[in-house]
C-alpha positions as CSV (number, residue, x, y, z in Angstrom):
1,X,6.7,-33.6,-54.2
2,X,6.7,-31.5,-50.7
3,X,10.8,-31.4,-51.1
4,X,10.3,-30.0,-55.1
5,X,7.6,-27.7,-53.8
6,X,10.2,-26.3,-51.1
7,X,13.0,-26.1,-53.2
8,X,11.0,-24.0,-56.0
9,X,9.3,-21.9,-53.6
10,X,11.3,-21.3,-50.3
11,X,14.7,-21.8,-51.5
12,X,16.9,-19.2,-49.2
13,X,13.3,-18.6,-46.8
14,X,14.4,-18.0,-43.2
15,X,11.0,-19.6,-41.2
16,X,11.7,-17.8,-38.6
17,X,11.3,-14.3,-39.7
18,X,7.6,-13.1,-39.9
19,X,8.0,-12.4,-43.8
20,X,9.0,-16.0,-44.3
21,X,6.3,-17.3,-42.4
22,X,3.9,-15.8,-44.3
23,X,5.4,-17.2,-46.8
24,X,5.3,-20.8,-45.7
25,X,1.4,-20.4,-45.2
26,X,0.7,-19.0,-48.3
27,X,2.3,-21.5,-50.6
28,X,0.5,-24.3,-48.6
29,X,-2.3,-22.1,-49.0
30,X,-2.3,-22.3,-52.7
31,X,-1.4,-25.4,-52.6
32,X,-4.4,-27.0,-50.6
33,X,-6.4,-25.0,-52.5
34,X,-5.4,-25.9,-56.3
35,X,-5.2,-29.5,-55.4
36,X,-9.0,-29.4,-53.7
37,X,-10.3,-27.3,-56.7
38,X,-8.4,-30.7,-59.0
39,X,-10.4,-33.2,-56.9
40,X,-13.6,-31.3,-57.5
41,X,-13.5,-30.9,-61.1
42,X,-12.5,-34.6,-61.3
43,X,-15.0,-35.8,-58.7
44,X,-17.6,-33.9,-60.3
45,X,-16.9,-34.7,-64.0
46,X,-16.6,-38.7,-62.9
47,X,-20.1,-38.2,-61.4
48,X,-21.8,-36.5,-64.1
49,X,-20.4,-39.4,-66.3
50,X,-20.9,-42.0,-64.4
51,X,-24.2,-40.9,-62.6
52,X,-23.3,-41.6,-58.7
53,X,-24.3,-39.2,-56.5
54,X,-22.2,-40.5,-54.0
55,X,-18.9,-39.1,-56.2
56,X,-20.4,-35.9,-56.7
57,X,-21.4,-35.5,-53.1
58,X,-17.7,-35.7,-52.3
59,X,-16.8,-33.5,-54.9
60,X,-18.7,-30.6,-53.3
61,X,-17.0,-32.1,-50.1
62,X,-13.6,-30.7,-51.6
63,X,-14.8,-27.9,-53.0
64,X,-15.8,-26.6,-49.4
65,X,-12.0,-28.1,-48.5
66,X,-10.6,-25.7,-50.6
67,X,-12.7,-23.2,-48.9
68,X,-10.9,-24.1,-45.8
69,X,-7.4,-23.3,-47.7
70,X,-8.7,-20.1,-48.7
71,X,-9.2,-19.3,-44.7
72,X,-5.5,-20.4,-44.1
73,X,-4.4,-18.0,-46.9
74,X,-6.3,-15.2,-46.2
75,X,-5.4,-15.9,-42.1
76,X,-1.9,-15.7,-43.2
77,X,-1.8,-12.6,-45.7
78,X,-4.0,-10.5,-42.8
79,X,-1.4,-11.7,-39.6
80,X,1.9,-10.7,-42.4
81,X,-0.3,-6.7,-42.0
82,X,2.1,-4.7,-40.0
83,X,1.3,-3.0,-37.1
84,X,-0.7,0.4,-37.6
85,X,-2.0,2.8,-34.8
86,X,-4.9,1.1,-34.1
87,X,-2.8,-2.2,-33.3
88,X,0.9,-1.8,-32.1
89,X,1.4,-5.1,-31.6
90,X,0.8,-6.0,-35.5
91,X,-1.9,-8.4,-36.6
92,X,-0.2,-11.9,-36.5
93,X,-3.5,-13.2,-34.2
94,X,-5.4,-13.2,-37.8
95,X,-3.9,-16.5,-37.8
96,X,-5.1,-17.8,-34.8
97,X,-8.7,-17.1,-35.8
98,X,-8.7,-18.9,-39.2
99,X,-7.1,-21.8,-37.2
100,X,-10.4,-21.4,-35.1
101,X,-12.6,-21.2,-38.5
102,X,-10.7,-24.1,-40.2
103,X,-11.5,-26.5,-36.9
104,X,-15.2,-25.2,-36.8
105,X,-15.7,-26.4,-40.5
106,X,-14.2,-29.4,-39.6
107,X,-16.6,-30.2,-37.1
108,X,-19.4,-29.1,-39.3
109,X,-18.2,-31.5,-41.6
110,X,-18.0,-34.0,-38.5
111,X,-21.6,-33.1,-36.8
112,X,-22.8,-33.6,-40.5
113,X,-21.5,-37.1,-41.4
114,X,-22.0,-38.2,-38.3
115,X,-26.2,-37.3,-39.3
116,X,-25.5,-39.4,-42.9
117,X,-24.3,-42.4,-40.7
118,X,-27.4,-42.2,-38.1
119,X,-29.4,-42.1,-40.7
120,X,-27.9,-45.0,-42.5
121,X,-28.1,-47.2,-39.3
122,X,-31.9,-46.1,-39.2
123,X,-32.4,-47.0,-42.5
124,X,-29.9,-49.5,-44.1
125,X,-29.0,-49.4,-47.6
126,X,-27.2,-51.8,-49.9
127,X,-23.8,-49.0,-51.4
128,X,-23.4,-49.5,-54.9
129,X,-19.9,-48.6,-55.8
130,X,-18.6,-49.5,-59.7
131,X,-15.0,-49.7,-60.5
132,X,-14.5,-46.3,-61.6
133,X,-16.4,-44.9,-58.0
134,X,-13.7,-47.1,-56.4
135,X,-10.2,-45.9,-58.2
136,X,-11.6,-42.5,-57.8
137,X,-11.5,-42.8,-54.4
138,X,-8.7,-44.3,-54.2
139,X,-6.9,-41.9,-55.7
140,X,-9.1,-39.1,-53.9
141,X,-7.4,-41.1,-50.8
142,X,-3.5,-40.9,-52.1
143,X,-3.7,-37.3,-52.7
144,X,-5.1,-36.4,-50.0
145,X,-2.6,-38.4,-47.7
146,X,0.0,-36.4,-48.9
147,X,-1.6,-33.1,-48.7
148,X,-1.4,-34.0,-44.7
149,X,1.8,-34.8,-44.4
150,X,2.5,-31.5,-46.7
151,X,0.5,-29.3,-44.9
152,X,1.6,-31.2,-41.3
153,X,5.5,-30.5,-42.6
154,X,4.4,-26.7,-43.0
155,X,3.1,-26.7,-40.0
156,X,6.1,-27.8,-37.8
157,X,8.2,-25.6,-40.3
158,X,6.8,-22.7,-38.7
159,X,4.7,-23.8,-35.9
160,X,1.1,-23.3,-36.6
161,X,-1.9,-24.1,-35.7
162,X,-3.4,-23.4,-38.6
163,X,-1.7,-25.7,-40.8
164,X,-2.1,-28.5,-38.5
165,X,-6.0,-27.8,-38.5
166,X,-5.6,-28.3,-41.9
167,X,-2.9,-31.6,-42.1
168,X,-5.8,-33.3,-39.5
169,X,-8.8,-31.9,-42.0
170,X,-7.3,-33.7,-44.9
171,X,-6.4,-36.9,-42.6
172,X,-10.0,-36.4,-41.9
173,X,-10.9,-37.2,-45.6
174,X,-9.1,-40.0,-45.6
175,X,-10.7,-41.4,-43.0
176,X,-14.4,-40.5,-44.0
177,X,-13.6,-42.0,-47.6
178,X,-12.0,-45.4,-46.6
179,X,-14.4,-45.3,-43.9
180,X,-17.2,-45.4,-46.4
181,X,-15.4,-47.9,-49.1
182,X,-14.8,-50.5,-45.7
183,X,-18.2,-50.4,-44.8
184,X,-19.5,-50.8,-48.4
185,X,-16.6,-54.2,-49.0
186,X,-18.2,-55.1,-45.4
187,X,-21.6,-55.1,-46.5
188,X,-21.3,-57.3,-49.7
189,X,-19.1,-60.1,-47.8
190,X,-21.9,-60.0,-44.8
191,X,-25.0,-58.7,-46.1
192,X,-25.2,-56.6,-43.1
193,X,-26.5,-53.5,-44.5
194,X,-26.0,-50.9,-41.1
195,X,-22.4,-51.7,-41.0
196,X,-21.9,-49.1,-43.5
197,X,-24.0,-46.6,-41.3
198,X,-21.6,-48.3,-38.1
199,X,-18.9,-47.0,-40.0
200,X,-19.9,-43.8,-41.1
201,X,-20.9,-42.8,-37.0
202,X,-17.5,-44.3,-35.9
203,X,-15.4,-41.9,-38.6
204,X,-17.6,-38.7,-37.9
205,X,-17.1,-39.7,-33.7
206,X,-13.3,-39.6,-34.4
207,X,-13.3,-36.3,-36.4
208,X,-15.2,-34.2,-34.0
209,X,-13.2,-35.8,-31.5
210,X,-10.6,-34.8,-33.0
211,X,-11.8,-31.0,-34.2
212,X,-12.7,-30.2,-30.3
213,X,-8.6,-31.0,-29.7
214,X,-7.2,-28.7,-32.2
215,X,-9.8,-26.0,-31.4
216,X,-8.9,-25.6,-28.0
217,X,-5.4,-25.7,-29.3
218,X,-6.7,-22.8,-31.7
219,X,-8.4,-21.2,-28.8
220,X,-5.5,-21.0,-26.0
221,X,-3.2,-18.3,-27.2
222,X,-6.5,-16.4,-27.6
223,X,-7.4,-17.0,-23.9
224,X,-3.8,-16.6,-22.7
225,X,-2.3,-20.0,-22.3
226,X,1.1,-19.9,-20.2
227,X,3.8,-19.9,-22.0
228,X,5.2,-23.2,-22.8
229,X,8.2,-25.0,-20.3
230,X,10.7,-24.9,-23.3
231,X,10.3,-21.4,-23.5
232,X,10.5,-20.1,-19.9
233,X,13.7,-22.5,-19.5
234,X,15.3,-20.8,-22.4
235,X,14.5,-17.6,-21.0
236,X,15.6,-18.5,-17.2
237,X,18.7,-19.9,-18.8
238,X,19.3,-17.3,-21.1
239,X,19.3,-14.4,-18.3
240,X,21.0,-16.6,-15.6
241,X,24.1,-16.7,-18.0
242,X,24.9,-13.0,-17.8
243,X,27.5,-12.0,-14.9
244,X,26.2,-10.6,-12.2
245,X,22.3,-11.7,-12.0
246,X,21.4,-13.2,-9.0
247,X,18.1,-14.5,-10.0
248,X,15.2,-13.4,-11.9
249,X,11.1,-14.0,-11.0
250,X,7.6,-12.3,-12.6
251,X,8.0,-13.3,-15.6
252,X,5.1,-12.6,-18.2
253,X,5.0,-13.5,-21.7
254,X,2.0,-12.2,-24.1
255,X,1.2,-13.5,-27.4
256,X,0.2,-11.8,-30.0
257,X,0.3,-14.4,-32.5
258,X,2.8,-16.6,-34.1
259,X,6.1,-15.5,-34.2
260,X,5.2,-12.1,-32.1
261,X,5.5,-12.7,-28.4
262,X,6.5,-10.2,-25.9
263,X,8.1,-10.8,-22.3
264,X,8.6,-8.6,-19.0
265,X,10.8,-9.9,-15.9
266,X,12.5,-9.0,-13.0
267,X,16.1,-9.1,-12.9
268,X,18.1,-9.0,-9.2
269,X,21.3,-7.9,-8.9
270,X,23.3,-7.0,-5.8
271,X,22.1,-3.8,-4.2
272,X,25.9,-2.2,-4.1
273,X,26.0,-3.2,-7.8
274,X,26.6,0.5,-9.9
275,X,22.9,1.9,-11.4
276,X,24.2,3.0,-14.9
277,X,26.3,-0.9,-15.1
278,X,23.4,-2.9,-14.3
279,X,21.2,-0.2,-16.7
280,X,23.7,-1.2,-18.8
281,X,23.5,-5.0,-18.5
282,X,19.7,-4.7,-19.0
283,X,20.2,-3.0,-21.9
284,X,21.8,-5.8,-23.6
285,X,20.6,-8.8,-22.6
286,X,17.1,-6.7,-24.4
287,X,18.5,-6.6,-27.1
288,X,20.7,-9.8,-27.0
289,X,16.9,-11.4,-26.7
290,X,15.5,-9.7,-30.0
291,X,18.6,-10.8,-32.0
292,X,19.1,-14.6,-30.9
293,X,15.2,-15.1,-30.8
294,X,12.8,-12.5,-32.0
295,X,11.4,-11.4,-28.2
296,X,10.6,-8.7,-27.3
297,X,11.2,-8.5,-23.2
298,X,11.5,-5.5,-20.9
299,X,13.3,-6.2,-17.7
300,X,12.7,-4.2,-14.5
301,X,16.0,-3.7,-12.1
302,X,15.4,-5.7,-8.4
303,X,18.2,-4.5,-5.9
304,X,19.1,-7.6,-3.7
305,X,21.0,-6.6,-0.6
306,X,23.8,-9.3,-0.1
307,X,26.1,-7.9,2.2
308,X,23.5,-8.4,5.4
309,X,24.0,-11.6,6.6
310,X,20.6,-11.2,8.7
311,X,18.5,-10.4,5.6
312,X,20.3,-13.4,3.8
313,X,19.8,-15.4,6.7
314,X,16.3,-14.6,6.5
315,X,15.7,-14.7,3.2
316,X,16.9,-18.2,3.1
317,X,15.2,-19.3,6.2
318,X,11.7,-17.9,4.8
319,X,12.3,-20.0,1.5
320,X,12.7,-23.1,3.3
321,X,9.9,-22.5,5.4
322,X,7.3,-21.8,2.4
323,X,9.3,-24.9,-0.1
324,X,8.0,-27.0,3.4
325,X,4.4,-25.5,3.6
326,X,4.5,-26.3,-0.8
327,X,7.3,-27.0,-3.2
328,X,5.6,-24.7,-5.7
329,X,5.9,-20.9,-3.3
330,X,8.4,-19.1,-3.6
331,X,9.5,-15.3,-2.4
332,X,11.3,-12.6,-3.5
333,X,11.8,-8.5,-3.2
334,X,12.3,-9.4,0.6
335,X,13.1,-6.2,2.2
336,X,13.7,-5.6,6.5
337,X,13.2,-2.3,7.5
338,X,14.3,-2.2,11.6
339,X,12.3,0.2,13.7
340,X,12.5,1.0,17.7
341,X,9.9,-1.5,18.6
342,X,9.3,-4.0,15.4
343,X,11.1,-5.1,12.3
344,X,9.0,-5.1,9.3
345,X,9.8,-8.1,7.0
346,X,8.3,-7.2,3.7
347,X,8.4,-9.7,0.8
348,X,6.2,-11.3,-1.7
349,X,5.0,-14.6,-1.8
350,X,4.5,-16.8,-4.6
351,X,1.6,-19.1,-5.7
352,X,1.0,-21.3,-9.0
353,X,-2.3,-20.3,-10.8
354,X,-5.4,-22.2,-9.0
355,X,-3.8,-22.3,-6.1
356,X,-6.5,-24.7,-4.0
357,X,-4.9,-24.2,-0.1
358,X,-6.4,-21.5,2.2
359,X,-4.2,-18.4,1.7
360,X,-5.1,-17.2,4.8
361,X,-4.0,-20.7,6.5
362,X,-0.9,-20.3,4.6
363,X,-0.2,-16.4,5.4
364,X,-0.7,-17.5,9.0
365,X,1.8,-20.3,8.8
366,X,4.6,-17.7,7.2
367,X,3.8,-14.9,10.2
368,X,4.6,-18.1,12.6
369,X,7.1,-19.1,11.5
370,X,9.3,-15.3,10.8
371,X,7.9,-15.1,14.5
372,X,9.8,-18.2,15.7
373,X,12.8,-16.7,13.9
374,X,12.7,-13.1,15.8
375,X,9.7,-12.3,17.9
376,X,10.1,-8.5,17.0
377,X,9.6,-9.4,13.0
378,X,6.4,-8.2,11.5
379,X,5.9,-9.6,8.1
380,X,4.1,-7.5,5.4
381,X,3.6,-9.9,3.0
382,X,2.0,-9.7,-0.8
383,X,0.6,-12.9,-2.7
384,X,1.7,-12.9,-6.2
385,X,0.1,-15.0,-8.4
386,X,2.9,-17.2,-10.6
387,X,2.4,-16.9,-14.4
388,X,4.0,-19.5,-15.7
């Protein structure tokens, strides 16, 4: 069924352009929410008929499901807005926030189940379940299997959160309904009446479990999460392959939702280099980085002088002398400017976020050891923090 739904609806769709991602999301959207509004109407008709409250219950369950579908489509047709004056940067982070709202009803639905079951344990009743109760279910379970492996295959389509809240909240369903048919075949084979409760606690402990993990995954690009290792490797490798750069440090990447990420770096290149060639060079690896993978980065020009073997003598020996100290410093911009009685030794030095060590036990350590080096060095150092 998910390949006939692709092939109807996104035949020719490029994922990775923000018009067919908004794409992606709403057909799931509309999907999640025509096959929860089918499960109500059935659930609901089935209880009327067959006078369990239990079904219709369940129904209402799905009914506030496709509630959670209407989130994801409405997250996805506000992030497709395009940018206006009040937002440059376009509105894709719409999506991030129903993410946030689908994973907050799903631990509502958790915190609440998890109430049923305590009170179940408390006070222990027989389930009654008839045949029609039970293929209902069963059936309730089928379909919504495959609306998480749909919505999961979405997700990874265009990598969202959103839809991966929702794959996990129909998994959920799953659960809390086998959960509840277990515990009611448990009961009649051992007359133990709280198992069902047992049950109930154990499938609501695994879906707020569960809920906390993809909201903090919902919350991170919100709070600014560092960019992930696949991405700064494509980035280092991608600028590393251009002729002429000699290394490249402070990078940044912000995110402004899926599919809209912007990038800044420093670029060095030999100091004797020509200005208007490695302007040039700049130029296109910009906009070689917006055509192969839809970022946006502005590089700043770092002039590396190269022909000095004492400043690349002591730009080496400094980077030894700090990987020693930590693996994870590093320097760069280091710059000597010679005077009549001193050398100044200007640089900046590196840290990882959270850096725990003393920085001023560590700036100490540097100045000792440039001073070992040349006793008429003065370093005029800057901590940078690393941000990624």
């Amino acid at each position: 069924m998910t390949s006939i739904l692709t092939k109807i609806f996104l035949r020719g769709t490029d994922a990775n352009t923000p018009e067919g991602r908004a794409k992606v999301g709403n057909m799931a959207g509309i999907v999640g929410i025509c096959c929860n509004v089918f499960l109500f109407l059935g659930k609901f008709i089935a209880g009327a008929i067959s006078g369990s409250m239990s079904i219709a219950a369940d129904a209402f369950n799905n009914l506030s499901d496709a509630g959670s579908s209407v989130i994801s489509l409405l997250g996805f047709w506000l992030g497709a807005q395009k940018p206006d004056e009040e937002h440059p940067f376009g509105h894709a982070r719409y999506e991030y926030l129903a993410g946030m709202a689908v994973c907050v009803m799903i631990m509502a639905i958790g915190l609440n189940l998890a109430k049923e079951g305590i009170v179940k344990v408390i006070h222990p009743n027989m389930p009654e379940f008839g045949l029609l109760s039970i293929c209902i279910m069963l059936a309730s379970i089928l379909l919504k299997l495959w609306m998480s492996g749909f919505n999961r295959k979405m997700g990874e389509m265009i990598d969202s959160e959103t839809l991966r809240a929702t794959a996990a909240d129909s998994r959920n369903d799953c659960l809390s309904t086998a959960g509840v048919l277990v515990g009611a075949i448990l009961c009649e084979v051992t007359g133990i009446m709280r198992i069902d409760g047992l049950m109930t606690v154990a499938v609501a402990g695994f879906i707020l479990w569960n809920g906390y993990g993809l909201l903090k995954d919902a919350l991170d690009p919100l709070l600014g999460k560092s960019p992930s290792p696949e991405l700064v490797k494509m980035i280092e490798d991608t600028v590393m392959s251009y002729p002429n750069v000699l290394g490249m440090h402070d990078l940044l990447v912000h995110d402004y939702g899926p599919g809209n990420q912007f990038a800044s770096l420093h670029i060095e290149f030999d100091a004797g280099m020509d200005a208007l060639k490695a302007h040039d060079l700049i130029d296109n690896i910009e906009r070689d980085f917006w055509k192969q993978h839809h970022l946006q980065v502005v590089i700043h020009y770092d002039p590396i002088v190269t022909g000095d073997n004492e400043v690349s003598e002591l730009r080496e020996y400094i980077t030894e002398q700090v990987k020693a100290y930590d693996e994870r410093l590093s320097i760069h911009d280091l710059r000597v400017v010679p005077g009549d009685t001193h050398t100044n030794v200007l640089f900046d030095l590196v840290v990882p976020p959270h850096y725990e060590g003393d920085q001023d036990k560590l700036l100490n350590y540097v100045v000792e050891k440039v001073k070992e080096k040349n006793q008429a060095y003065i370093c005029v150092i800057k901590v940078d923090q690393s941000y990624v």
